[in-house]
N, C-alpha and C positions, 0 to 999 in steps of 0.2 A: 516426523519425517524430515530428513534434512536433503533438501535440495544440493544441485551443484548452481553455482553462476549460471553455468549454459542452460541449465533446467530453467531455471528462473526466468533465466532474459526470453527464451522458447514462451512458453506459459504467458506474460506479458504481452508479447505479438499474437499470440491466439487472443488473448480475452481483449488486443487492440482490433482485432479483426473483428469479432463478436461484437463488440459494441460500433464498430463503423456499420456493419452489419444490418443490424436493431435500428440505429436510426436512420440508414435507408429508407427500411422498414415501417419506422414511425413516419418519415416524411411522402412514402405513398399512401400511407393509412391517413394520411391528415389532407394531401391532396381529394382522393376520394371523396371524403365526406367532402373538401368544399367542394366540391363539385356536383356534391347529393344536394345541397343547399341550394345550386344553382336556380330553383322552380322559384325560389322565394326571394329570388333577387330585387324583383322591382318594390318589395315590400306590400304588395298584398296580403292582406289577415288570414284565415282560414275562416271561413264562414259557415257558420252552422247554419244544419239546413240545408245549405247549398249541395248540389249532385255532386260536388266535387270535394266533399268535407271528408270525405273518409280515404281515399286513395291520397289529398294532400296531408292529412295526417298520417298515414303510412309512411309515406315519404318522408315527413319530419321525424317521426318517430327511427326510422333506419337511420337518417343521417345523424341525428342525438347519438344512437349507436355506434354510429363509426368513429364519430368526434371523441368519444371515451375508447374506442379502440385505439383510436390513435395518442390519446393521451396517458393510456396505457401503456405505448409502444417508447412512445416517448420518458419514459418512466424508467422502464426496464434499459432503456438506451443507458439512460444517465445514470443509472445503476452500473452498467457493465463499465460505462468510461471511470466509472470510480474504482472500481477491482484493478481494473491494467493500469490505473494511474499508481495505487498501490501497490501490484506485484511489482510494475516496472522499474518504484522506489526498492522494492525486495532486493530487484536483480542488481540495483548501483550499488547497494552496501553489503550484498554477500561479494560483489565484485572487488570494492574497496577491500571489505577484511581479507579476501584469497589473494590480493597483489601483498600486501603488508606479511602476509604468514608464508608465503611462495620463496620471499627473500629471504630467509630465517636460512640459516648455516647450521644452527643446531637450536633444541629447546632452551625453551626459558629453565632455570634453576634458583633453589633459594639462593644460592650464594650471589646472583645477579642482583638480588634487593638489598636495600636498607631500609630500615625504619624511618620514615619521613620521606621516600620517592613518592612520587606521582604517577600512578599507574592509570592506562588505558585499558580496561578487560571490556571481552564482549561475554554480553550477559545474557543474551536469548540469541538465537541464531544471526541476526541482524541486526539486534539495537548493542550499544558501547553504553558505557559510563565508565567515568573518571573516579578516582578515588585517589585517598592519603595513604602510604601501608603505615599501620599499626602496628604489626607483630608478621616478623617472616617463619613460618613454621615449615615440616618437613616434604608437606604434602601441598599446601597452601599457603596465599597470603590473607591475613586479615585485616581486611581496609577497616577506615576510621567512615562510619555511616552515619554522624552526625548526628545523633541524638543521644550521646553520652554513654554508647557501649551495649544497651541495648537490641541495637539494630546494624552492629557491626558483620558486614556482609566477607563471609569468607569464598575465595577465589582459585582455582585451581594456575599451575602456570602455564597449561595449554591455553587456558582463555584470556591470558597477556596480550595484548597488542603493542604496547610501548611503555617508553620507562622515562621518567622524566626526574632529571637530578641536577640542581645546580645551573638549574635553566638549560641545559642539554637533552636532546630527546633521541632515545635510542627506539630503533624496531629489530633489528637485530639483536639478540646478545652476544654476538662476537665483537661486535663493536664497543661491549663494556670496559668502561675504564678504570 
């Protein structure tokens, strides 16, 4: 499924909302319990025997309870702060690659490469890597993938981002020289 930017950055502030949310949530759920604790403050034991051994056990036993709810809460918090820290990374580098492709005058073509540029392609929706071209063919370029021809990664030229020649770096190919 490919997102737009605006999708992305959207989705980010929900799951930034959801986890502000949750730990709300955790930080009631964790007042509560202290506060279930509060009978046990002065440090008295639970004493068996005593008329009072099984209601202060109660007691403890609910507030052990709440203590894990809330450290569940607090879990699932830090769970969700990590999803919108990661979408939110989604939405800056689908943003970066849409500004770079936005300025583009026309497609990339073979005739734009030579053998030894330095190309930038995106490889999965969001991540880049860098490569050598090795061979410019009709449909593709075939980067040099470093382990002796093996693992040479072929590259379509929609998924060009910039061309680097001569220590000059182009994102346009109108700007080819």
């Amino acid at each position: 499924m490919t997102d737009t930017p605006d999708g992305a950055r959207r989705k980010a502030d929900r799951l930034q909302e959801k986890a502000d949310k949750l730990t709300a949530e955790a930080e009631r759920r964790s007042d509560n319990a202290h506060a279930m604790y509060g009978r046990f403050a002065g440090g008295q034991p639970l004493l068996r025997g005593h008329h009072s051994y099984r209601s202060a056990r109660r007691t403890r036993d609910r507030a052990d309870a709440a203590s894990e709810r809330a450290i569940d809460a607090y879990k699932a918090a830090e769970r969700a702060r990590t999803e919108a820290k990661w979408a939110k990374s989604k939405a800056d580098a689908m943003e970066a690659i849409a500004s770079v492709t936005a300025t583009r005058t026309r497609p990339w073509q073979p005739s734009d490469f030579q053998v030894g540029d330095i190309v930038t392609v995106r490889v999965f929706e969001t991540s880049t890597s860098t490569y050598r071209v090795k061979r410019v063919n009709k449909k593709t370029l075939t980067c040099d993938g470093g382990g002796g021809g093996w693992d040479d990664p072929k590259r379509t030229y929609d998924r060009v981002l910039s061309r680097t020649r001569d220590g000059h770096t182009i994102t346009n190919p109108e700007e080819n020289q």
